[in-house]
N, C-alpha and C positions, 0 to 999 in steps of 0.2 A: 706594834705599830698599827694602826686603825682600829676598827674594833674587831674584839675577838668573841665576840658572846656569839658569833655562828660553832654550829652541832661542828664538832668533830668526826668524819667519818672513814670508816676503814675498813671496806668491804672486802677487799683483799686479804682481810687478817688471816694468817692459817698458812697464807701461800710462803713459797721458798723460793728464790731465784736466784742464781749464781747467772753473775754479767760478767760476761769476755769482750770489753769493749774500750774505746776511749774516744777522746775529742767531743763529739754531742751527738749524733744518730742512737749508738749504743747507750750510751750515760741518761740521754735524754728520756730513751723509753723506757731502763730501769728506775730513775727519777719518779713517772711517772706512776709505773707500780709500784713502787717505793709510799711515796704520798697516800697513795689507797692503801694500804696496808699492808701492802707485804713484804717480806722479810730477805731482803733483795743485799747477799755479800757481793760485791764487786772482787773479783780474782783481779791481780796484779802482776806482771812480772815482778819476780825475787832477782836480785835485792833492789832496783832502781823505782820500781813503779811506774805508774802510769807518766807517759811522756804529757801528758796533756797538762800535769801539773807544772812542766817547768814553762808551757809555752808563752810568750812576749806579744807585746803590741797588742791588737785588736781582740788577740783571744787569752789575753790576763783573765778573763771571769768566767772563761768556760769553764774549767774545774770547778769553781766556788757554785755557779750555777746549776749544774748537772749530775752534783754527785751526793745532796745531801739525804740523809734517812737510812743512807747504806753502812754497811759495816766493810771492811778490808782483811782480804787476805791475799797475803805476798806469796809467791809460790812460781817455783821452776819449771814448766812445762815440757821446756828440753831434756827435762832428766827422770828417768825410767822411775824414780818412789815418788815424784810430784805425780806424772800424770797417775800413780798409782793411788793416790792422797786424791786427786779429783773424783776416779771415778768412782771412789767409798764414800765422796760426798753426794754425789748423783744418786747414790741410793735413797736417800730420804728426801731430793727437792722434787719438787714441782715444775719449773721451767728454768732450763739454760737457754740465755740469752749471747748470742755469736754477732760481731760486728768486728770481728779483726776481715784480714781480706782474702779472696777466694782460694779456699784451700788451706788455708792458715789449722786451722783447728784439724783439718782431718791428717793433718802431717804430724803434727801433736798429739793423734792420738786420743782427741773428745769433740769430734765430729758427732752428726748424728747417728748414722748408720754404727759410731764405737759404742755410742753412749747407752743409746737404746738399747744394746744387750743388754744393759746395767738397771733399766730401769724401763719396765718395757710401756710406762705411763707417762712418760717426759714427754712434755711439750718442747721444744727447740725451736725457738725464734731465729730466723738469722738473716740479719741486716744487712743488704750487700748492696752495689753500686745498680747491679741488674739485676733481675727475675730469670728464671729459665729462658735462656734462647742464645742466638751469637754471638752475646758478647757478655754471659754471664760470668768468665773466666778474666773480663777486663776488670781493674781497678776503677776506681770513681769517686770524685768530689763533688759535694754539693754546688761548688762553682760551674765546675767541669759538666753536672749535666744538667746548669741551667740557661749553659751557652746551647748543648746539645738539645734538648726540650724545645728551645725558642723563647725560655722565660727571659732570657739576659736581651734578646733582639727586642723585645715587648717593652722592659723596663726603660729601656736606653734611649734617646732619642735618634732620630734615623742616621745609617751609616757609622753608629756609635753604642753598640752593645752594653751593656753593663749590667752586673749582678744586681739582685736584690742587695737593699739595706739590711736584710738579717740572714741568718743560716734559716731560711725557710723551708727549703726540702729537707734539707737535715731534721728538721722538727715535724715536719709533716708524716715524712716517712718514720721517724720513730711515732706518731701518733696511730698512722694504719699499722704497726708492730703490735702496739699494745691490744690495739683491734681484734688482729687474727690470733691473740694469746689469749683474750678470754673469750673470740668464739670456741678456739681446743681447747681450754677448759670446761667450757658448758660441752663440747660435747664427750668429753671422756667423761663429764656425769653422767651420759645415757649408755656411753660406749665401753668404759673402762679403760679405753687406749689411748695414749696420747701419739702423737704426732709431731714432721714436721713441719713450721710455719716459716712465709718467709715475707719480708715486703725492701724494696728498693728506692734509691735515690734518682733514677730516670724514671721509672714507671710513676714515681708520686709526681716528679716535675710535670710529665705528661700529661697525667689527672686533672692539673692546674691549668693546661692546655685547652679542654676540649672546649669551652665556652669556643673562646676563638675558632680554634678548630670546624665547629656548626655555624659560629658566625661570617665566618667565608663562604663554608658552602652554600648560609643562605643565600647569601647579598650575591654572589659569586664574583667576589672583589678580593683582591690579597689582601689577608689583615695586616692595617700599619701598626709601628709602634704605637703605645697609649700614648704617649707624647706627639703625635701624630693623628692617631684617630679621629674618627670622624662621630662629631655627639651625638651622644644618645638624649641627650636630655638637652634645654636650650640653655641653662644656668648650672652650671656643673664645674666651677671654677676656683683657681685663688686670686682673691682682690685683694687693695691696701686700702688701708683706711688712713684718713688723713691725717693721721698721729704715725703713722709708717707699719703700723702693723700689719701681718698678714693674717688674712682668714679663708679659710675654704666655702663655698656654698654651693648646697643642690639643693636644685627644686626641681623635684621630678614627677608632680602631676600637676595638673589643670587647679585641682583644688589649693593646691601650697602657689603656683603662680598666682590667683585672684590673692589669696593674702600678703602672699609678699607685697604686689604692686600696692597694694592697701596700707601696711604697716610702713612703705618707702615714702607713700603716698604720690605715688605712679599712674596717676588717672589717663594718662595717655597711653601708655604702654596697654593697659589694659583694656582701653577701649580698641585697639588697634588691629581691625580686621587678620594681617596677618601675623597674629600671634595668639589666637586663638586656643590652639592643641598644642600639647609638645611640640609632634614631629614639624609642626608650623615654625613653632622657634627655634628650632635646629638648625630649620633652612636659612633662617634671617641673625644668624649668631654673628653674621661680619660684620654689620653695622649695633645688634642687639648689645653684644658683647661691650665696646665700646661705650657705650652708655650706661652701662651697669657700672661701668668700673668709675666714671663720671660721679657716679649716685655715690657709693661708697667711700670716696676721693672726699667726697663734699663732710661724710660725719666720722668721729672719734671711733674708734674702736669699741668702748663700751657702749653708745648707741647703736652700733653696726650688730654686734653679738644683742644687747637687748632686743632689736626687732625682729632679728630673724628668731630667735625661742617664741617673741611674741606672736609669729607668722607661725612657727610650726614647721618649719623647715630644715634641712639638715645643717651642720654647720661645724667646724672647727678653726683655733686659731694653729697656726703651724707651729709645732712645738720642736722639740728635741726628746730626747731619750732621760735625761735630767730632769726635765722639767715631768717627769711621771711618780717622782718622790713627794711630789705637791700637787698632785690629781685626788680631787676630792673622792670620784668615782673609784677609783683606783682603794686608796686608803678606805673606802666603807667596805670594803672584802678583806684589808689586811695583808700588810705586807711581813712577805719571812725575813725575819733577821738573820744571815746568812754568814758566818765567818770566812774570808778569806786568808784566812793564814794557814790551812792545809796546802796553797798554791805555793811552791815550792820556787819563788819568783825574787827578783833583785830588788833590795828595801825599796830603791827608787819607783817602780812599777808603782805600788800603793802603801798604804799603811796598814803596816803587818798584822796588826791584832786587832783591823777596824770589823763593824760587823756591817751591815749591809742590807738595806732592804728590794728585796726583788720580788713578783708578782709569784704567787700559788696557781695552781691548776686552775683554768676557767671554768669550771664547775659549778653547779648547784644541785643540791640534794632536796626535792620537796620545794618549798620556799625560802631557803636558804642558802647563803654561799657556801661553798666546802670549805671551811679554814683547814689549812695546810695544820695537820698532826707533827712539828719540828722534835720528832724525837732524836732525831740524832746530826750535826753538825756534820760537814763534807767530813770523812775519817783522815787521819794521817795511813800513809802507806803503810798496811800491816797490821795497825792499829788492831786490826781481831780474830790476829791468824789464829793466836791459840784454843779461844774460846770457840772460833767456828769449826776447829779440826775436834775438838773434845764433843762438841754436839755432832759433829759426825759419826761415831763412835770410834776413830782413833785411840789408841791406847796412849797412855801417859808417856810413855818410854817409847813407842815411836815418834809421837810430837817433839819430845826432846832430842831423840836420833835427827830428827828431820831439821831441827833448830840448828842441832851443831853442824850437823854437814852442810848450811847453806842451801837446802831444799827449800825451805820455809824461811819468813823473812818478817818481823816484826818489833813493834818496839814493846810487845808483851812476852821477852822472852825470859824472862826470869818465873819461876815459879809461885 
């Protein structure tokens, strides 16, 4: 799906990662090491797997989304020859990846302080709701601390909070994961030791904060909702055009205001003492506003998009999430065709064996986009217990002990 003649690249190749994770913080930042190269099994509870495969509603495409390039291994952590199967595979990776919740894995037994006896070069990423301090023992949802943050008060309009349209901490925070995993990578090139890493879902919402944050302290005014706020720019809007569509537009200097009024052919607006500077038009946006929407009112949607490219000014029409399967932009970097029938979901949800085009890393390598390397489709549960325990160095007759007694769990269990 779009074109594929961008470099393949996989600078991670060599690396190892075993991910203890599910739903999208965890999935998403092995995904992402996944995509660059490296050799990233996802560990599963034995025998059920990962819950995230059955989940419904809004999150039918997180599995499909989040978990392609990995391989699967099912395995019992509750029971004394599983964790003893993990930590014989720690000897040869590179980074464990931890996103279950606090405490989870050290009760289990492949914490970091277990692990790192085992391998005293392991990197351990671990994705958790907080970073070090009072409430790093609390659980957390990407929703949960985007109420806590302020990002849900910002999004919403006043007295009406409301989350972002996508799991954007979730994604943000598995992006500073992937961060602090190949700073400990480059430095156990100079150091030989590796470390642990950690990054969270309030501290990244936070991060997402501080614009506002400085922008109170400047003005020293309480920042309202964006639905509220007060413009920065004098055109910074959604309009309709007289066919009913809508379109976003900014013009956020002095030089794109002369052209727009030009391309509208707005010879008054522009001659007009105050409207001079932006912060001029900012101040006159009560009656400015109005009259924009007037102009736009007056032509089709395709003149309306023709003059603003021809001004040079910023502009969108308001899409949906659908409508990115027929984004020209989009398609000239290539979308992955993604199977969804690892999602372990009721035929009604979608169509079983459909495949799916969803966007690659935003990436560029040089001058070119990174096309996503699709070696290997989302796994079915299990799908490579045997193969990932034999590259362990597992003995054949423990793999098979491990097979019969329900430690291990896969649909590669025949010989």
């Amino acid at each position: 799906m779009g074109d594929t003649s961008q470099a393949v690249t996989r600078p991670l190749a060599g690396v190892r990662v075993l991910e203890f994770s599910h739903t999208i913080m965890g999935p998403c930042a092995g995904m992402i090491l996944a995509d660059l190269g490296a050799d990233v099994v996802k560990v599963e509870p034995a025998p059920a797997g990962d819950k995230t495969r059955h989940l419904p509603g809004f999150a039918a495409g997180f599995f499909a989304t989040f978990n392609r390039n990995k391989r699967s291994l099912a395995i019992d952590l509750k029971r004394e020859r599983g964790r003893a199967a993990v930590h014989k595979l720690v000897e040869t990776v590179d980074v464990v990846l931890d996103n279950y919740g606090p405490g989870t894995m050290e009760k289990l037994g492949c914490g970091f302080e277990q692990l790192v006896h085992v391998n005293s070069k392991l990197i351990y990423l671990s994705l958790k709701g907080y970073l070090a301090g009072p409430l790093e023992d609390r659980p957390a949802l990407d929703e949960v601390v985007q109420f806590q943050s302020g990002l849900a008060y910002m999004t919403g309009p006043p007295g009406k909070p409301i989350r972002a349209g996508a799991s954007v901490v979730d994604i943000l925070g598995a992006s500073f994961g992937v961060t602090a995993v190949l700073a400990a990578l480059r430095e156990r090139d100079l150091t030989g030791r590796g470390q642990r890493v950690g990054s969270a879902l309030f501290e990244s919402a936070a991060f997402m904060m501080a614009s506002h944050m400085t922008g109170g302290a400047a003005t020293g005014e309480t920042v309202p909702p964006m639905t509220a706020r007060k413009g920065a720019w004098g055109i910074y809007d959604v309009f309709e055009s007289r066919d009913g569509q809508q379109i976003f537009i900014g013009v956020t200097s002095d030089a794109q205001w002369r052209r727009f009024c030009d391309e509208f052919d707005l010879p008054d607006l522009l001659a007009d003492t105050r409207l001079q500077t932006n912060p001029m038009r900012t101040m006159e946006r009560s009656w400015l506003l109005p009259r924009i929407e007037t102009v736009m009112a007056s032509n089709d949607f395709k003149t309306v998009t023709g003059r603003c490219e021809a001004a040079g000014v910023s502009w969108s029409s308001v899409r949906q999430p659908e409508d990115l399967w027929e984004d020209e932009q989009l398609l000239a970097g290539g979308l992955v065709e993604t199977s969804l029938a690892t999602a372990e979901l009721a035929a009604s949800d979608f169509i079983r064996d459909s495949l799916v085009g969803v966007p690659g890393l935003p990436l560029e390598f040089g001058e070119q986009r990174a096309r996503c390397d699709l070696r290997r489709q989302p796994p079915q549960s299990g799908e490579h217990t045997r193969e990932v325990l034999q590259e362990g160095g597992l003995e054949q007759s423990v793999i098979e002990s491990l097979l019969a007694e329900g430690v291990v769990a896969g649909r590669d269990v025949s010989p």
